[in-house]
C-alpha positions, 0 to 999 in steps of 0.5 A: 500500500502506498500513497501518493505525494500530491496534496490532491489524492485522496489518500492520507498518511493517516488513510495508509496508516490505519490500513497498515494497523487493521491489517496488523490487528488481524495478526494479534493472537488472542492470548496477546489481547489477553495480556495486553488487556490484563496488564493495562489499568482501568478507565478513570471512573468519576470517583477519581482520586482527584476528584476530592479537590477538583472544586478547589484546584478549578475555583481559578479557573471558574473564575477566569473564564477566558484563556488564550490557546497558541497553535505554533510550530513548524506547520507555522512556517509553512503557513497553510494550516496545522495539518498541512503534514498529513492532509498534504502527505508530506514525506518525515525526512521533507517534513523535518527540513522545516525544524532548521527553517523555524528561527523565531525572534527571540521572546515572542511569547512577551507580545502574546502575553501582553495581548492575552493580558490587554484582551482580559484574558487570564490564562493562556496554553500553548501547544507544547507538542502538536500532532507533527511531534516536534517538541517546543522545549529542551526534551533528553529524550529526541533531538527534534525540539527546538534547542537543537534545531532552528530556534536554539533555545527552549520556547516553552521556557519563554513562553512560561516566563512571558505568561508569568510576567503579565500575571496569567496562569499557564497551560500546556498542549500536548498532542498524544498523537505523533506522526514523527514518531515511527512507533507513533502509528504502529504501536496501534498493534504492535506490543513492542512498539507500543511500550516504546512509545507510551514509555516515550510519552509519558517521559515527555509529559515528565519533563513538562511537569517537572522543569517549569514550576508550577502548571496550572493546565494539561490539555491533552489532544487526540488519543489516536491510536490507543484506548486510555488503558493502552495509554496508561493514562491512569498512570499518566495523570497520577504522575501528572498530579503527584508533580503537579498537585493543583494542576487540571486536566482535561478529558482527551486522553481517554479518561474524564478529567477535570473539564470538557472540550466542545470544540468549534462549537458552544455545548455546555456540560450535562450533569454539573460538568465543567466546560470549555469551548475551544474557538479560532479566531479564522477558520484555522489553528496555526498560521495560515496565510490565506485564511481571512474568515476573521470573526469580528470583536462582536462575534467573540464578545457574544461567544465570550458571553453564551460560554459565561451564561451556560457556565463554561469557559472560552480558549480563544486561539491564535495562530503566531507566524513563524517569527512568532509574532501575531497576525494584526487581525488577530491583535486588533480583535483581540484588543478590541474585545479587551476594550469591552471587557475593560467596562463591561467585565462584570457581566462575564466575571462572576463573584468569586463566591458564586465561582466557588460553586460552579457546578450548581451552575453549569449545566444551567438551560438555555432558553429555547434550545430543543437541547437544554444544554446547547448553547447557540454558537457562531461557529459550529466547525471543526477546524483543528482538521482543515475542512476544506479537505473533505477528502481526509476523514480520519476517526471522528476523536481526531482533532 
């Protein structure tokens, strides 16, 4: 099975690799299955041992209610979108040229945080691994990170120090997901792969929780190829919590975590459940030169606003260039809606009393809504897979 290098076929590196892994998964035996299956812990239940200060770790984050999500990396220098690797088949040994092209200017990250602050956003998370396993701090574990390649240096410590100098919590992205990776697919069925791979992951999410202070947040991002037991992520978030004891989670690594990701829609949570609705500013993630579908200051007031009523949170995203600085839509947007909320802050904040018990209120009905707990949005695409390519699908908890 092949696939060809021309961005127009129909057929993906992600098409090739799920057919390699459901030709493999024919050649599992059954007592493999059985070990694998008995040597793997359970799903998280709701009952979590983090559950018991959950209402104490999230009470900032209720609090907050609007964050600043960074997509960059190298697809940034290619300017397309953030799936330009896969959705274009770019080759591995192509794709990696682009690690020595990526030299941003030194600090960018200052210029996002003081955006972030100007727009009144409270906490930012910037994707510290995207899907194409390039690695944006000083990992012992890969030579693809940006220290030794392009930039020089460690770009998660810049983008930590710039966050903290304007006052605002810190998030790390983390994208399971690896097409870099050569275990990254293989490890679906191959026992040995696997080990290797899920060791390398869970030492990656060791050394993001272990070399930069105190994280208020782990966002997780597409499970693919493995279930949470195949992940370990039990042992992967009780590693999480044990570095970080106040940090929160999310609920993409297979397991329920602290909160909720709608993305590119607004639905708050059945049940008292947490919530955030992750949102471009255009239609892409990363830089892509040739999007223009800004959303407008008014657009993302009224989203800020429907994610505050229903009781959830706003992670708004913008997509630096590969110097690191910000588009201007975005900049103008952005301090346009700071400008808003530097008068009208009130109606979104709420007392810190009432954020205190949050989960009485999360799941509060819209009015008029057939579904009670979907709130109406001003985008309801998915974008963080470019849609344009409809040709592409891969499975549905890819994003």
């Amino acid at each position: 099975m092949q696939w060809s290098e021309h961005p127009g076929n129909q057929n993906s590196r992600r098409l090739f690799l799920k057919q390699m892994s459901a030709a493999g998964a024919l050649a599992l035996t059954a007592a493999s299955t059985e070990a694998v299956a008995s040597s793997q812990p359970p799903a998280q239940a709701s009952d979590s041992p983090q559950a018991s200060t959950r209402a104490q770790r999230m009470a900032w984050w209720h609090l907050a209610k609007f964050g600043m999500f960074i997509h960059w990396g190298l697809y940034s220098v290619i300017g397309q979108h953030e799936w330009a690797m896969e959705v274009e088949g770019i080759p591995i040994p192509q794709y990696e040229l682009l690690a020595k092209q990526f030299k941003p200017k030194p600090n960018a990250a200052r210029d996002w945080a003081r955006l972030a602050k100007a727009a009144g956003q409270k906490y930012m998370v910037m994707t510290t691994k995207h899907h194409e396993g390039f690695c944006h701090w000083d990992t012992k574990l890969t030579d693809y990170c940006s220290p030794k390649q392009g930039p020089g240096r460690d770009l998660v410590r810049e983008f930590v120090d710039a966050a903290r100098a304007e006052g605002l919590r810190v998030g790390f992205y983390y994208s399971l997901m690896d097409w870099h990776h050569p275990d990254g697919a293989t490890c679906k069925t191959d026992l040995a792969a696997r080990k290797r791979f899920v060791d390398y992951t869970h030492g990656l999410i060791r050394e993001l929780m272990t070399n930069y202070g105190k994280i208020d947040v782990l966002w997780y991002d597409v499970d693919w190829p493995l279930t949470a037991a195949e992940w370990e992520s039990e042992r992967m978030n009780k590693m999480v919590f044990e570095l970080q004891p106040e940090i929160i989670v999310n609920d993409r690594n297979g397991l329920e975590g602290d909160f909720g990701t709608p993305e590119q829609e607004i639905r708050a949570a059945k049940t008292g459940r947490a919530w955030e609705s992750c949102m471009t500013l255009n239609d892409s993630w990363g830089f892509n030169r040739g999007d223009d579908s800004w959303k407008t200051p008014k657009v993302i007031v009224s989203n800020l606003a429907e994610c505050a009523r229903g009781g959830g949170n706003y992670l708004l995203n913008i997509g630096p260039k590969p110097d690191g600085s910000i588009p201007e839509e975005s900049v103008t947007v952005l301090e346009t809606v700071g400008k808003w909320l530097a008068t009208n802050g009130k109606a979104i904040h709420p007392p810190r009393q009432l954020a205190l018990h949050s989960p009485a209120i999360l799941a509060r009905p819209h009015p008029g809504s057939r579904d009670p707990y979907v709130l109406p949005a001003r985008s309801s695409r998915r974008h963080r897979r470019p849609q344009s390519q409809s040709q592409i699908r891969p499975p549905a908890q890819d994003r």
